[in-house]
C-alpha positions as CSV (number, residue, x, y, z in Angstrom):
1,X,73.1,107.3,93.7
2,X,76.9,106.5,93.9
3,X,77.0,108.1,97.5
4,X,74.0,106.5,98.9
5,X,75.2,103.2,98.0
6,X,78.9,103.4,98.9
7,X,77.2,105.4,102.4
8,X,75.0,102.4,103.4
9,X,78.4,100.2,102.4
10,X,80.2,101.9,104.8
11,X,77.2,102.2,107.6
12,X,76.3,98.2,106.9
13,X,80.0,96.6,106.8
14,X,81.0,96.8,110.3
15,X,77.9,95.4,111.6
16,X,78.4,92.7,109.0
17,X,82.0,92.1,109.8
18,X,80.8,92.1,113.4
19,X,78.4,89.3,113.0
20,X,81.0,87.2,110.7
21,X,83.8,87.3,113.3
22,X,80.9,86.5,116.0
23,X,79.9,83.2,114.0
24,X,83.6,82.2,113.0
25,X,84.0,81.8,117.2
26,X,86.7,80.4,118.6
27,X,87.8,78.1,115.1
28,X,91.1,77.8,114.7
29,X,93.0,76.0,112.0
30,X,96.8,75.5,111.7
31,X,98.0,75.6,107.8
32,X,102.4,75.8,108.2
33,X,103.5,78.7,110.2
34,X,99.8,80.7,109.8
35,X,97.2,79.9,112.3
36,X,94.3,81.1,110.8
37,X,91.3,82.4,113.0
38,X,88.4,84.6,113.4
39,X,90.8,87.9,113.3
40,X,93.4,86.2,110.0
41,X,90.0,85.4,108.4
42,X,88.9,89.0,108.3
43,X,92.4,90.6,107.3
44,X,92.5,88.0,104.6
45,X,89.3,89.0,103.7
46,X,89.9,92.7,103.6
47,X,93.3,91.9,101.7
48,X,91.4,90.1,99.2
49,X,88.8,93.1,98.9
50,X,91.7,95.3,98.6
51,X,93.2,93.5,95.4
52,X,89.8,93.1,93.8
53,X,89.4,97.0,94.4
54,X,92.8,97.8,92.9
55,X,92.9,95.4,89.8
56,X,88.9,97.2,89.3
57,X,90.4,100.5,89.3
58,X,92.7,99.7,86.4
59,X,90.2,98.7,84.2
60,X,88.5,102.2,84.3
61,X,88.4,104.7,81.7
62,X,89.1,108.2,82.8
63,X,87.1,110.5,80.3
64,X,88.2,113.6,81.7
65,X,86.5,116.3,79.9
66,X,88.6,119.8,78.5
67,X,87.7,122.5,80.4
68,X,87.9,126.0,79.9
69,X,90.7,128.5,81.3
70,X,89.7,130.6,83.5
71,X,91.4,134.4,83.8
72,X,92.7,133.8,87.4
73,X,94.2,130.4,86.3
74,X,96.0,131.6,83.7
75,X,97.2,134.6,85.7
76,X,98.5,132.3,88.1
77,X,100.5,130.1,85.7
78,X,102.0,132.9,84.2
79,X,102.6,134.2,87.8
80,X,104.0,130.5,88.4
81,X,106.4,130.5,85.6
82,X,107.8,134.2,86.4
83,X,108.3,132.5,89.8
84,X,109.9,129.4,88.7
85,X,112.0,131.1,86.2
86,X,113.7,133.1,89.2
87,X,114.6,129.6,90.9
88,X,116.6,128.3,88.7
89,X,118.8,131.9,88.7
């Protein structure tokens, strides 16, 4: 469910996008040194979606469940730390 959704996301936004910066036109507003138009609309935009993303991501729980060792992994660890062990010689 989680792919299909973020999939049509991705399929949908640029034609979205497309059709916002299309309507904006040629506006153009002056605020100080930034002249904001069609193109400083979207980046703003996307900036915006950005820190919404990020500050999201923090609130999160990772449940990460235990899972068993397997033989190869814990040959390879041991192999790891016979290896390591011989760096610092």
């Amino acid at each position: 469910f989680f792919t299909v959704i973020t999939s049509l996301g991705l399929g949908f936004s640029p034609i979205a996008w497309g059709l916002i910066i299309d309507a904006i036109g040629e506006w153009q507003r002056a605020t100080g040194p930034l002249l904001w138009n069609r193109y400083t609309v979207f980046y703003f935009a996307v900036l915006a979606l950005l820190v919404v993303v990020i500050s999201a991501s923090f609130v999160l729980p990772e449940k990460a469940a235990p899972r068993p060792l397997d033989s190869r992994d814990t040959v390879f660890r041991a192999n790891l730390k016979r290896l390591l062990q011989l760096w610092q010689r």
